[in-house]
NUFI-322140 format. One record per residue: residue number from 0; residue in one letter; x negated, y, z negated of N, C-alpha, C, CB in turn. Coordinates in pm, whole numbers. Atoms other than C-alpha are relative to their C-alpha. Glycine has a CB too. Example, Ala and Ser with C-alpha at 12.3 -4.5 7.8 and 13.67 -1.06 7.14 Angstrom:
REM NUFI-322140
{atom 0,A,{-89,-119,0},{-1230,-450,-780},{-90,120,0},{99,3,-125}} {atom 1,S,{82,-119,6},{-1367,-106,-714},{77,109,-73},{-41,46,142}} 
REM end
This chain:
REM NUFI-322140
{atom 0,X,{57,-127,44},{-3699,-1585,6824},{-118,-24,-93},{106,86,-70}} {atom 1,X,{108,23,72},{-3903,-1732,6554},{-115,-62,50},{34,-58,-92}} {atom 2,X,{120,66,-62},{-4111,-1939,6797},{-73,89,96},{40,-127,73}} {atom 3,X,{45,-97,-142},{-4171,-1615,6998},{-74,100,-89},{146,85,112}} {atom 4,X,{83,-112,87},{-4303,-1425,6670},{-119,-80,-46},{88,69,-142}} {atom 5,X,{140,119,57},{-4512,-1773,6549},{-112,81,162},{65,-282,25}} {atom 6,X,{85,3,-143},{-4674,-1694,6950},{-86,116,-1},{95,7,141}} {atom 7,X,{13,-168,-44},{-4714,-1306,6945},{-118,7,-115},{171,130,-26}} {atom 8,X,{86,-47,89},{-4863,-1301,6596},{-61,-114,-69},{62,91,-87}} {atom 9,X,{101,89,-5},{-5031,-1605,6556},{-28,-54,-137},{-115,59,61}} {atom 10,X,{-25,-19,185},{-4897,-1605,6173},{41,-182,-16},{189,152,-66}} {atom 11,X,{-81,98,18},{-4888,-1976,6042},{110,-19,-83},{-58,-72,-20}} {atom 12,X,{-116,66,15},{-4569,-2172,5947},{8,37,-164},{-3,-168,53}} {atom 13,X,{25,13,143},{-4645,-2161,5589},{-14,146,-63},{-133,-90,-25}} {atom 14,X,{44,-123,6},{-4777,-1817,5569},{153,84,29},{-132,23,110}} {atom 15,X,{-136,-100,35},{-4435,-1683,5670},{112,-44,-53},{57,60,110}} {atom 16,X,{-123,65,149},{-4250,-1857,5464},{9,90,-112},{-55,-158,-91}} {atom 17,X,{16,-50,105},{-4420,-1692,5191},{15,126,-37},{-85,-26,-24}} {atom 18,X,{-76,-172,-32},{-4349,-1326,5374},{138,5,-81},{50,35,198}} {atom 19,X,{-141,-9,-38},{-4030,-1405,5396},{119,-35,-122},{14,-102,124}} {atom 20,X,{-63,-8,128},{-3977,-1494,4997},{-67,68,-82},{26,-113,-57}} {atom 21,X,{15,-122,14},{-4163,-1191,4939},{115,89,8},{-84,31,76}} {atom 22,X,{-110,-70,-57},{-3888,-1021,5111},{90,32,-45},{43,-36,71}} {atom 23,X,{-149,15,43},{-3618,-1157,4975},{-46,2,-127},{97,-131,46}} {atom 24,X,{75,-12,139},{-3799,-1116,4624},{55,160,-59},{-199,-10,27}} {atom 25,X,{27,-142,33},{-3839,-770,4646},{131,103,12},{-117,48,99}} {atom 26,X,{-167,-23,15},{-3462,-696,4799},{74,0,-89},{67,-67,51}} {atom 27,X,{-79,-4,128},{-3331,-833,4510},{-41,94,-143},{0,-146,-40}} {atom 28,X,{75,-119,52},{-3542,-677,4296},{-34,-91,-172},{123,183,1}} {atom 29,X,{-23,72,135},{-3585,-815,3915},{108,4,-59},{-73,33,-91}} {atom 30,X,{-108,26,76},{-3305,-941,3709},{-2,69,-153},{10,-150,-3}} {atom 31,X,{-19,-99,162},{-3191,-675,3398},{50,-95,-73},{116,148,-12}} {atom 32,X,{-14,77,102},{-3215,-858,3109},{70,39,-104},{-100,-33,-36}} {atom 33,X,{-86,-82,106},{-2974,-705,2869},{-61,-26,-149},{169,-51,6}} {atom 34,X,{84,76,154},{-3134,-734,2470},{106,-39,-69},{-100,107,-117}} {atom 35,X,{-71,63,104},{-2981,-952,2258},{50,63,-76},{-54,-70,-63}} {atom 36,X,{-73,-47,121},{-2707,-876,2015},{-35,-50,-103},{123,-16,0}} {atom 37,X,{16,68,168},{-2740,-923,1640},{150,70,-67},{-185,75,-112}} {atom 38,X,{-87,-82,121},{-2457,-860,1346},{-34,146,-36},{-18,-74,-140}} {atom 39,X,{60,-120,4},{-2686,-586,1323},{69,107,68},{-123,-12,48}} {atom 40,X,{-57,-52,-153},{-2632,-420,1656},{86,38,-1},{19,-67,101}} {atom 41,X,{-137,-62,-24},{-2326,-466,1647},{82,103,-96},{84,-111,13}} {atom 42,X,{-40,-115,79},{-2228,-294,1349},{-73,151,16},{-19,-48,-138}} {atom 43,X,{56,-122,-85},{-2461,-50,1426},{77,93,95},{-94,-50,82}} {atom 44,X,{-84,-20,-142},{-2284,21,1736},{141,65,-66},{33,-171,101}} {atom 45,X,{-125,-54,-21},{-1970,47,1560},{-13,170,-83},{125,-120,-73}} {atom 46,X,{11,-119,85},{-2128,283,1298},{27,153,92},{-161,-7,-71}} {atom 47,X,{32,-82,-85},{-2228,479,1590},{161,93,43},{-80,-90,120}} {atom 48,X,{-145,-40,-96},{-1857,479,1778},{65,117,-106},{137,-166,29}} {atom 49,X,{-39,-86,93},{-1729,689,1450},{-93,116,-39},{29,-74,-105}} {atom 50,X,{48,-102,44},{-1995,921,1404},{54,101,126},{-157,-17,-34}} {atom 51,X,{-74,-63,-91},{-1892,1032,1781},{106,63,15},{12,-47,55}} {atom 52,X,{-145,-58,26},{-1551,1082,1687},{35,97,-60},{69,-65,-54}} {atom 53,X,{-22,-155,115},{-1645,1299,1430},{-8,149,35},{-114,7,-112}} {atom 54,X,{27,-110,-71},{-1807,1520,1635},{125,92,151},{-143,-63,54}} {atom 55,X,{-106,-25,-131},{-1478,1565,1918},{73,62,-60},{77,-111,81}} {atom 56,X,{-79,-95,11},{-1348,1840,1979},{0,115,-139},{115,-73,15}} {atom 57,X,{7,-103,135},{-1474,2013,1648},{-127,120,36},{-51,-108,-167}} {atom 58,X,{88,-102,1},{-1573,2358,1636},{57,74,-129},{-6,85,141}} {atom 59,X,{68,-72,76},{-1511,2478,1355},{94,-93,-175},{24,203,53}} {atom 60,X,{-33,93,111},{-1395,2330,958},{5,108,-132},{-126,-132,-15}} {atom 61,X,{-45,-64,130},{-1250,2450,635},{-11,-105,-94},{147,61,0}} {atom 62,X,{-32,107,73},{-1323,2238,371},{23,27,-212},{-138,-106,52}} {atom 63,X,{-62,-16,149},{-1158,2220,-48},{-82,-72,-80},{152,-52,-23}} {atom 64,X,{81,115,84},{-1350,2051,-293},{-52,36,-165},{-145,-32,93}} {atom 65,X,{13,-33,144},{-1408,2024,-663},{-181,-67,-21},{152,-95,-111}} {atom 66,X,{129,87,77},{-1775,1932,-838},{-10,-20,-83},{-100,19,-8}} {atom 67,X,{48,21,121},{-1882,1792,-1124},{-183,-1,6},{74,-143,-51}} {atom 68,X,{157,-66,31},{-2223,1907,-1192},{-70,-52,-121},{6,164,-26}} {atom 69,X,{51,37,99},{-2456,1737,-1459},{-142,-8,-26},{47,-89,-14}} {atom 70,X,{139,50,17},{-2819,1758,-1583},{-47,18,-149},{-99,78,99}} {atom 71,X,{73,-16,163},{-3043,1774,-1893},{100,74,-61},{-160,91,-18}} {atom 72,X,{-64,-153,74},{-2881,2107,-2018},{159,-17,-13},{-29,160,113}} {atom 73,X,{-119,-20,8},{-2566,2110,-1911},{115,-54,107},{-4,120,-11}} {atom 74,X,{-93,70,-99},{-2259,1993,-1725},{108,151,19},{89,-173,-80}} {atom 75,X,{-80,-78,-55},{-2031,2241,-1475},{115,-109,66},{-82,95,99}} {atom 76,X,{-139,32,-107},{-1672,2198,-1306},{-58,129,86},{207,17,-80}} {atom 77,X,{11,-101,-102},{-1702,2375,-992},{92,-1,118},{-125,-4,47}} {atom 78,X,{-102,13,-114},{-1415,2456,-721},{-111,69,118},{173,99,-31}} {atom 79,X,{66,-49,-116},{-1599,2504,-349},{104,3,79},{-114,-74,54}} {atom 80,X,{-89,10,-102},{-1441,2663,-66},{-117,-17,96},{110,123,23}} {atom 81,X,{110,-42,-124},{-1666,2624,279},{15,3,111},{-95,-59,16}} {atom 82,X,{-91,-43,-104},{-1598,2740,606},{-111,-4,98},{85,145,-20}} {atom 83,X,{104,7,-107},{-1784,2767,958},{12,-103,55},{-128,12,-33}} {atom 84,X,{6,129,-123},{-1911,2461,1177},{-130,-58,-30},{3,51,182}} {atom 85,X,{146,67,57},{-2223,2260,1176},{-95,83,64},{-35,-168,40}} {atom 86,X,{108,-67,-75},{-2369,2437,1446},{-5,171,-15},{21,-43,157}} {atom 87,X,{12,-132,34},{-2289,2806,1350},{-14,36,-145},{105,64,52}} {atom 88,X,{18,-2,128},{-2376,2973,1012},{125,-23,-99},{-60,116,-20}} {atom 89,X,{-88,27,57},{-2158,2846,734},{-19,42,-128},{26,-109,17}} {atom 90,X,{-42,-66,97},{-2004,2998,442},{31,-57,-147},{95,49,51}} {atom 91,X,{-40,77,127},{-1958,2882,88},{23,119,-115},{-130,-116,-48}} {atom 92,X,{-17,-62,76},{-1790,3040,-196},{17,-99,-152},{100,81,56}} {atom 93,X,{12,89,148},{-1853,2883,-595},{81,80,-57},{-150,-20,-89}} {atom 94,X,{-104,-79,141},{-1556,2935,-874},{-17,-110,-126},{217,15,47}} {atom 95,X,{1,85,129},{-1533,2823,-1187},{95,58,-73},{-132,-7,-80}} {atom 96,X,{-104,-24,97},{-1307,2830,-1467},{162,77,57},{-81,99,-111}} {atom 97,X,{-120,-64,-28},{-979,3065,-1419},{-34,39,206},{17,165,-135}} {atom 98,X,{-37,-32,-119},{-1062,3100,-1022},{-116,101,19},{150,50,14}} {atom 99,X,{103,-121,10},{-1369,3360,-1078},{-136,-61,70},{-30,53,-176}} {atom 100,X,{145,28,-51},{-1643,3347,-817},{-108,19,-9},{-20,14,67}} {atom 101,X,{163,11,71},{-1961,3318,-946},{-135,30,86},{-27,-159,-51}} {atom 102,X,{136,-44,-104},{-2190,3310,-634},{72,-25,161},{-172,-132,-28}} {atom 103,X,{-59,-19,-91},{-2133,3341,-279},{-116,-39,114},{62,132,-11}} {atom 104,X,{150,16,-85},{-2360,3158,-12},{47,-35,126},{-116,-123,-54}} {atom 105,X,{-60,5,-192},{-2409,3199,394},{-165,-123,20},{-14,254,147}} {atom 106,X,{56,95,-76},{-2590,2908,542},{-20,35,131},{68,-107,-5}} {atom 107,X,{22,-19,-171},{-2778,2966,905},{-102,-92,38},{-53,158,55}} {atom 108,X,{145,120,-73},{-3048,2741,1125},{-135,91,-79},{-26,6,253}} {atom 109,X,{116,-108,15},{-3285,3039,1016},{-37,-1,-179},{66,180,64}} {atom 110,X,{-5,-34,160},{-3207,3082,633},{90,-61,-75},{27,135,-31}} {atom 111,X,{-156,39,90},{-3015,3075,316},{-50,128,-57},{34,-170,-124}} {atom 112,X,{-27,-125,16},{-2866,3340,139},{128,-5,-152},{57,62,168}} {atom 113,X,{-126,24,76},{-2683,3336,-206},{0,152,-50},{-2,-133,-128}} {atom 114,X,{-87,-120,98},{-2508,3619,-374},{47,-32,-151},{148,34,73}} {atom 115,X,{-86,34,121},{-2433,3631,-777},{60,150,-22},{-95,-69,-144}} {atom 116,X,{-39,-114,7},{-2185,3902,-817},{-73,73,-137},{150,-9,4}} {atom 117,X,{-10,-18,127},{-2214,3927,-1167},{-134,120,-51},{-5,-155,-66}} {atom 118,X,{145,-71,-30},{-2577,4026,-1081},{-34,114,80},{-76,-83,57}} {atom 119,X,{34,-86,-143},{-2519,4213,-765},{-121,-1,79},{7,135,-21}} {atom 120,X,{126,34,-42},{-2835,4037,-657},{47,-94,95},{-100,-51,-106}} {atom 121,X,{-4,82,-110},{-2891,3840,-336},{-126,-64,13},{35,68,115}} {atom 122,X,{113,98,-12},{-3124,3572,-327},{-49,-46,136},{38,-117,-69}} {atom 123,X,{45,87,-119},{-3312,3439,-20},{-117,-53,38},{19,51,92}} {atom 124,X,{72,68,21},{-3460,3195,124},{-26,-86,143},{41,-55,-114}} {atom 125,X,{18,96,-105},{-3622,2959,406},{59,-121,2},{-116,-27,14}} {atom 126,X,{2,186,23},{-3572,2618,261},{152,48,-90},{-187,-111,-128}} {atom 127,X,{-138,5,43},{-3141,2586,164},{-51,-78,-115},{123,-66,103}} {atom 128,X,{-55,133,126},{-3225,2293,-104},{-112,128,-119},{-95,-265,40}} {atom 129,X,{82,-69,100},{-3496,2576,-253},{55,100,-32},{-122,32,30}} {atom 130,X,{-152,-95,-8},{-3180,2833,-244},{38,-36,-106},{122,-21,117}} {atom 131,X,{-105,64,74},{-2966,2604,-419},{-25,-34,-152},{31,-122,71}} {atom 132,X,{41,63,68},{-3169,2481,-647},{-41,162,-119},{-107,-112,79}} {atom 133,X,{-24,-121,51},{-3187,2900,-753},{135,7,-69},{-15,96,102}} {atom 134,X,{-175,-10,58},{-2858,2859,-856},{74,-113,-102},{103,-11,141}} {atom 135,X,{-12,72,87},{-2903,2597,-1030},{82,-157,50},{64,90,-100}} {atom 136,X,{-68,137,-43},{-2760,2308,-826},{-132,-60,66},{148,13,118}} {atom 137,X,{102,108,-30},{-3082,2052,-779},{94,-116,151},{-34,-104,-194}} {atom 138,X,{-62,96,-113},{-2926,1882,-466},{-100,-37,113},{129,71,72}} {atom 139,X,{77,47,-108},{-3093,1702,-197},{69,21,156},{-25,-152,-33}} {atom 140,X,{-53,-64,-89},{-2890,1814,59},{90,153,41},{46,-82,15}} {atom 141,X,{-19,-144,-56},{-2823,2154,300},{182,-15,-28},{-70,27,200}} {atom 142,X,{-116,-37,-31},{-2457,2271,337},{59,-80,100},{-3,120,30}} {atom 143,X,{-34,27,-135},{-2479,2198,696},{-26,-199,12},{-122,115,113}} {atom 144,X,{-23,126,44},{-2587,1819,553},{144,-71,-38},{-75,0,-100}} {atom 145,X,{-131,29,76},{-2297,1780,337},{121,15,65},{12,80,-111}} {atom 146,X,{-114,-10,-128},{-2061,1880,623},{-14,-99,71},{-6,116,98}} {atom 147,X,{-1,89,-89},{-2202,1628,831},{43,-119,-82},{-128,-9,74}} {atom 148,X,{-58,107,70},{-2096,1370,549},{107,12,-41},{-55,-39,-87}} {atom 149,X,{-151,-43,2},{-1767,1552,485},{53,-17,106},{30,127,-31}} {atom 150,X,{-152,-41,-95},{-1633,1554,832},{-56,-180,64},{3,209,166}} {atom 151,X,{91,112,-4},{-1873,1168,900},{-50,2,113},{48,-122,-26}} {atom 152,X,{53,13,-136},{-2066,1281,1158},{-174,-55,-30},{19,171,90}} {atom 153,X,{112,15,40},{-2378,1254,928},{-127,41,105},{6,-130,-41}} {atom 154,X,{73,-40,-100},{-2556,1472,1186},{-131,83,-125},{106,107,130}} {atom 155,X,{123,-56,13},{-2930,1563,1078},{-39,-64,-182},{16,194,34}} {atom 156,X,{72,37,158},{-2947,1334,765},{-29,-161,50},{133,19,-178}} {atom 157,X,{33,153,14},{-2912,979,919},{-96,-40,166},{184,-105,-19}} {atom 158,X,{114,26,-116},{-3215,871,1208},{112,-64,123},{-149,-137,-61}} {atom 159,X,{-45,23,-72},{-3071,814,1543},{-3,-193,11},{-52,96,86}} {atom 160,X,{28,98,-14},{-3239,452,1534},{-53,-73,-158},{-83,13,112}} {atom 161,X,{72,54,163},{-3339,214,1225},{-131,-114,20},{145,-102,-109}} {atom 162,X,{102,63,-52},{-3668,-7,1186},{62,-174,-5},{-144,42,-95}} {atom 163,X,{-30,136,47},{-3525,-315,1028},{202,25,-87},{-169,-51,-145}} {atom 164,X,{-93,10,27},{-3190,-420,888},{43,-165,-35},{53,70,91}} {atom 165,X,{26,173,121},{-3075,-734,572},{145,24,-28},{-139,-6,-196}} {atom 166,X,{-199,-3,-12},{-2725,-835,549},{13,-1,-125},{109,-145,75}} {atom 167,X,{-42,-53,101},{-2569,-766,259},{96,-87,-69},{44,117,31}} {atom 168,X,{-50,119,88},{-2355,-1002,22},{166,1,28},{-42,24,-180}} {atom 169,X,{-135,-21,-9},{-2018,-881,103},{9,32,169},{52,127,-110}} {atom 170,X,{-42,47,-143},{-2059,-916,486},{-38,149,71},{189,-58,17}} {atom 171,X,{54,-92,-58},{-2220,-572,539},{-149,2,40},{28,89,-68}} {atom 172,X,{135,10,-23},{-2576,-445,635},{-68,119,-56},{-28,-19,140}} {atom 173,X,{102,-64,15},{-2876,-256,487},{-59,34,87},{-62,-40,-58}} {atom 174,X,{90,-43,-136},{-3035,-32,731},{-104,77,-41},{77,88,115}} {atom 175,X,{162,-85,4},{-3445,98,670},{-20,67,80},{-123,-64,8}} {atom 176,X,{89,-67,-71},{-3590,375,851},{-116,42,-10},{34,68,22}} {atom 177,X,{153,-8,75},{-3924,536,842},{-4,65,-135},{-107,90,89}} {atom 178,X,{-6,-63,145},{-4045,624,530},{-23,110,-12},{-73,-44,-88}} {atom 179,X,{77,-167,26},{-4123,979,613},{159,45,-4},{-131,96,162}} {atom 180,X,{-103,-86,24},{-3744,1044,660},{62,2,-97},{72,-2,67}} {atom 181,X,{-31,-36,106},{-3532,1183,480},{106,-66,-95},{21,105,25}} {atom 182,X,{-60,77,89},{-3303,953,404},{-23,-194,68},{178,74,-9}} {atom 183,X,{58,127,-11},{-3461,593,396},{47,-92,36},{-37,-38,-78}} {atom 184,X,{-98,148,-28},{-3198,323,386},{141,114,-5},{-6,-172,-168}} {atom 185,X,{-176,-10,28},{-2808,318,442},{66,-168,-4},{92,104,162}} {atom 186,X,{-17,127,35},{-2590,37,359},{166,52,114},{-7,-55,-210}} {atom 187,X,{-143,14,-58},{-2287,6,593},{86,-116,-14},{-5,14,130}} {atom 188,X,{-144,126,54},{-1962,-218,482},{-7,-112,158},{237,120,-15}} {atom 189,X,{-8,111,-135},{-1858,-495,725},{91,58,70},{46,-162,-23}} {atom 190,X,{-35,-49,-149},{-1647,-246,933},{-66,86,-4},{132,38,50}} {atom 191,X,{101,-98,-33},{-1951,1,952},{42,141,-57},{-20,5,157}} {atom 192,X,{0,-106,9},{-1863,220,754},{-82,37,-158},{139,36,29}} {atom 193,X,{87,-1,96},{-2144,382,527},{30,-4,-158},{-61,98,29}} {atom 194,X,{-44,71,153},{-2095,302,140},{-130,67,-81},{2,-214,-6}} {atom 195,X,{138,-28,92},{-2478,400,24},{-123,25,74},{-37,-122,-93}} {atom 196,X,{141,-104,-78},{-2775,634,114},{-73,-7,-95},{15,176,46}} {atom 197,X,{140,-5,54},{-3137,637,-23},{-82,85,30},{-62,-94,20}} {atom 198,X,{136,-66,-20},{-3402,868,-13},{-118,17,-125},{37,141,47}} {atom 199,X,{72,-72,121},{-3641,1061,-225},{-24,144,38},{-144,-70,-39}} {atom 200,X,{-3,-82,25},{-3684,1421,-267},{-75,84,-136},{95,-13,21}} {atom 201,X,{106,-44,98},{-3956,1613,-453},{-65,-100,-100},{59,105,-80}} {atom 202,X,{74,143,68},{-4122,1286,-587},{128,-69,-72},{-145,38,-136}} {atom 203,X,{-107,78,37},{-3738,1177,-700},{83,-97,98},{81,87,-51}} {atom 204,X,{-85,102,-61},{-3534,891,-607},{99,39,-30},{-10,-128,-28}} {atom 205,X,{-129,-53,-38},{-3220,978,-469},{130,-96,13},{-22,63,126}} {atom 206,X,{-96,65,-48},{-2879,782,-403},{142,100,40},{21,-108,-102}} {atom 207,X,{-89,-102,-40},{-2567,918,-264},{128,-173,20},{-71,133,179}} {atom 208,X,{-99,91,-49},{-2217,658,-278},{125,53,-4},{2,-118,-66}} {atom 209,X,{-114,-81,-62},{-1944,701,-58},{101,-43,-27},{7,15,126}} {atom 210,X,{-160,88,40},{-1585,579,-134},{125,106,55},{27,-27,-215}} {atom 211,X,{-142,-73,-23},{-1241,686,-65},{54,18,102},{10,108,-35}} {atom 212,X,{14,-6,-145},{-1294,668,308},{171,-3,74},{-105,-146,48}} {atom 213,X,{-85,18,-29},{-1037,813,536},{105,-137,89},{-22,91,25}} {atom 214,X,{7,24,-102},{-783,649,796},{27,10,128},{6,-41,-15}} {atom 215,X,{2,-41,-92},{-842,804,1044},{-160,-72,112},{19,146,-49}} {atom 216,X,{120,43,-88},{-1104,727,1383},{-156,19,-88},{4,108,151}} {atom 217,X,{144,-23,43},{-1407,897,1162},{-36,-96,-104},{-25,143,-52}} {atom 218,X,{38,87,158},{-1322,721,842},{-88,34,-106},{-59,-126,21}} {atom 219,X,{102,-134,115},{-1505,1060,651},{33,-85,-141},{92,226,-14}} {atom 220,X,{0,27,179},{-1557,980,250},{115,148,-39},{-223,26,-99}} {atom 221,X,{-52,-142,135},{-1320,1193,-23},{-89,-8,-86},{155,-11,-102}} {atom 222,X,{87,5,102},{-1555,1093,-251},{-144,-6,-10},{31,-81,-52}} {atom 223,X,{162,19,-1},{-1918,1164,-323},{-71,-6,-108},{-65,94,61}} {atom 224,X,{77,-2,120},{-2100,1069,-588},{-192,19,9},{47,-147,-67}} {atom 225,X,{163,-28,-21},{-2512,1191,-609},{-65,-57,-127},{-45,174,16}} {atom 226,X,{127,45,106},{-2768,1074,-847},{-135,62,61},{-21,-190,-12}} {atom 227,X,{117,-84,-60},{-3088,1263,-793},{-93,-50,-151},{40,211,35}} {atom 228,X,{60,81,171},{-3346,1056,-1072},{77,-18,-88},{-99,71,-93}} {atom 229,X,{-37,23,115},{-3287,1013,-1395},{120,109,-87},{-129,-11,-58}} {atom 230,X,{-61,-180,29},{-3144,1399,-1439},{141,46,39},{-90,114,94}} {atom 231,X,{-57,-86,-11},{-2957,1496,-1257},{151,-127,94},{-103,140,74}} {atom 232,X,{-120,61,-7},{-2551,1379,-1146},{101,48,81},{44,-10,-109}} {atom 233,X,{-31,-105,-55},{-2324,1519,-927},{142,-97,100},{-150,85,80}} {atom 234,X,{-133,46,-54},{-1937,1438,-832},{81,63,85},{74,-21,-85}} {atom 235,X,{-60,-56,-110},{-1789,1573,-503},{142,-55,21},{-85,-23,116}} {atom 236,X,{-145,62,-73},{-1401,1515,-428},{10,104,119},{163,5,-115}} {atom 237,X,{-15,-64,-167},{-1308,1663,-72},{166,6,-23},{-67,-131,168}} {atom 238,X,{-186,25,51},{-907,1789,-178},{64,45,104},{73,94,-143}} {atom 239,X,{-109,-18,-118},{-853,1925,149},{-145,10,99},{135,167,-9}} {atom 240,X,{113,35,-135},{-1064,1859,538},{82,62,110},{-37,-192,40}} {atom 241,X,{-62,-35,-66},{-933,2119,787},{-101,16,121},{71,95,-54}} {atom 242,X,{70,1,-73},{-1070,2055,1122},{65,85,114},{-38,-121,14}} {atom 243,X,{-21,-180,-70},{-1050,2383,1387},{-70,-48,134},{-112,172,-99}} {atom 244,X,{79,-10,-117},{-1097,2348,1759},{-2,153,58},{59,-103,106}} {atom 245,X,{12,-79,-5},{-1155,2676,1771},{-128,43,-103},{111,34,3}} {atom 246,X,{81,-51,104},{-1455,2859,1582},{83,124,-74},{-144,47,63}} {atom 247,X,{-49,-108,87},{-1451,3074,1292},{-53,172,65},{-73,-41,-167}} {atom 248,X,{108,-125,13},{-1486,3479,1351},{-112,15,-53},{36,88,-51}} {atom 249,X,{168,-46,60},{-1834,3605,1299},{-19,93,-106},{-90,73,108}} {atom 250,X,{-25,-117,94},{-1689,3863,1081},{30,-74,-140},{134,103,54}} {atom 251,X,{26,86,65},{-1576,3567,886},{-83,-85,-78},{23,-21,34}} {atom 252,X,{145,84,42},{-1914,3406,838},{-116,101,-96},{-92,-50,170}} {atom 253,X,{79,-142,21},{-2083,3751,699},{-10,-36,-185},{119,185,64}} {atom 254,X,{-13,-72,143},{-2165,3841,320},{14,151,29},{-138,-28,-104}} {atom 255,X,{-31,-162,34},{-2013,4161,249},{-83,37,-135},{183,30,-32}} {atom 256,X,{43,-30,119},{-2227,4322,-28},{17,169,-4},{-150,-62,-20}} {atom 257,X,{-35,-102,17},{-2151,4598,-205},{-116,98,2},{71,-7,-98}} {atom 258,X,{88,-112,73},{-2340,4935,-245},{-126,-42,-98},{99,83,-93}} {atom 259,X,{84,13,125},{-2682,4886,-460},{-57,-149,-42},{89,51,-117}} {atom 260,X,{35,125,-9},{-2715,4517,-389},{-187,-12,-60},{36,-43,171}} {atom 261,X,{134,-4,51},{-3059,4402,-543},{-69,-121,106},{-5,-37,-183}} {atom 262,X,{94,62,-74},{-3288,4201,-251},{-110,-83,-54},{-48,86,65}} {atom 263,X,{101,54,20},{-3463,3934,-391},{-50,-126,69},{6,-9,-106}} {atom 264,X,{47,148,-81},{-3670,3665,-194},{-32,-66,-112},{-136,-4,117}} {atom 265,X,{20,102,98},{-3749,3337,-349},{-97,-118,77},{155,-59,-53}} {atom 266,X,{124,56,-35},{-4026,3215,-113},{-145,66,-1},{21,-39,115}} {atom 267,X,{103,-54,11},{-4286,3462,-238},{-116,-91,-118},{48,144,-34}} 
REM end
């Protein structure tokens, strides 16, 4: 057969050789090179496998929590209740002292929204940290932030990918991202689970360290400690984490305000 195709097409010996590992070149096709692992990677990877977990099957979350509050002026105890989901608007109610709620705030993709009874005024606002910060809590993170580090899904504070990454002395890793986001470095332990966040925020340097970590698949923090510069201080315990595969009513998520409410914006 081959001496009847050399005849017909007049193709030399050599010449179809070279077809013919063309052929079989191109059949196979190129070999997938998989990229190299690093310590990196891999922790990485595992960081990853737990933020996933966090996110299953959750729709909606109740969470308990005490603050300690500290800056120039003055230092607060504060009991938080907060309710909702990450992805629907979420609810927060502030007490202090004997159980007496002080302010009352709804979190949405769109806004923020606090309430001081005392005032019968309602504050609002575009920017949540420019809300909050009406109320006197200087924080670098949204509601819907602080949920994602309460339940450890850390959804919309930590970059999907990092630039670089420096091992760490106790068998963990330092992870850099760009410098435009919002939170710069994280430090993950040697089973990946985060320990220390970096940013900055209004020309301040920020930190955030995690401890107390559950054990469960997510391995969420009870404990949060903030530093925001030189100023300001800020102690989160998590005393109860109720996770809801079900959402909350919408009737649930609402501010009720009374009669005579006073409307004030706070991005004019």
């Amino acid at each position: 057969m081959i001496s009847f195709l050399l005849r017909r097409t007049r193709v030399p010996v050599h010449g179809l050789l070279v077809v013919c590992l063309l052929l079989l070149t191109t059949a196979c096709g190129p070999k997938q090179i998989a990229p190299p692992t690093t310590p990196a990677s891999n922790l990485w990877e595992s960081f990853s496998l737990r933020r996933d977990a966090a996110d299953q099957s959750l729709r909606g979350l109740k969470i308990s929590a005490s603050l300690h509050y500290a800056d120039r002026t003055r230092q607060n105890r504060i009991t938080l209740s907060l309710w909702g989901s990450p992805m629907r608007p979420l609810r927060l109610d502030l007490s202090a002292g004997f159980g007496t709620t002080f302010a009352m705030v709804r979190e949405t993709n769109s806004g923020w929204w606090g309430y001081i009874p005392e005032k019968n005024t309602i504050y609002e606002s575009q920017d949540a940290r420019h809300g909050q910060s009406a109320l006197g809590l200087d924080l670098p993170f949204t509601l819907r932030e602080l949920v994602g580090v309460a339940i450890g899904s850390y959804n919309g504070l930590v970059p999907s990918e990092f630039m670089q990454a420096e091992p760490t002395s106790d068998g963990g890793w330092i992870y850099f991202f760009a410098p435009n986001s919002q939170v710069t470095s994280m430090t993950l332990d040697g089973e990946g689970k985060p320990v220390v966040f970096a940013g900055r925020l209004s020309g301040k340097d920020w930190t955030m360290t995690l401890s107390r970590h559950g054990e469960d698949a997510t391995a969420a923090p009870e404990k949060i400690n903030i530093l925001l510069g030189k100023d300001v201080t800020a102690v989160l315990r998590i005393k109860q984490l109720e996770r809801r595969s079900t959402p909350w009513p919408d009737e649930s998520l609402v501010l009720k305000l009374p009669p005579g409410t006073v409307i004030t914006p706070l991005d004019l």
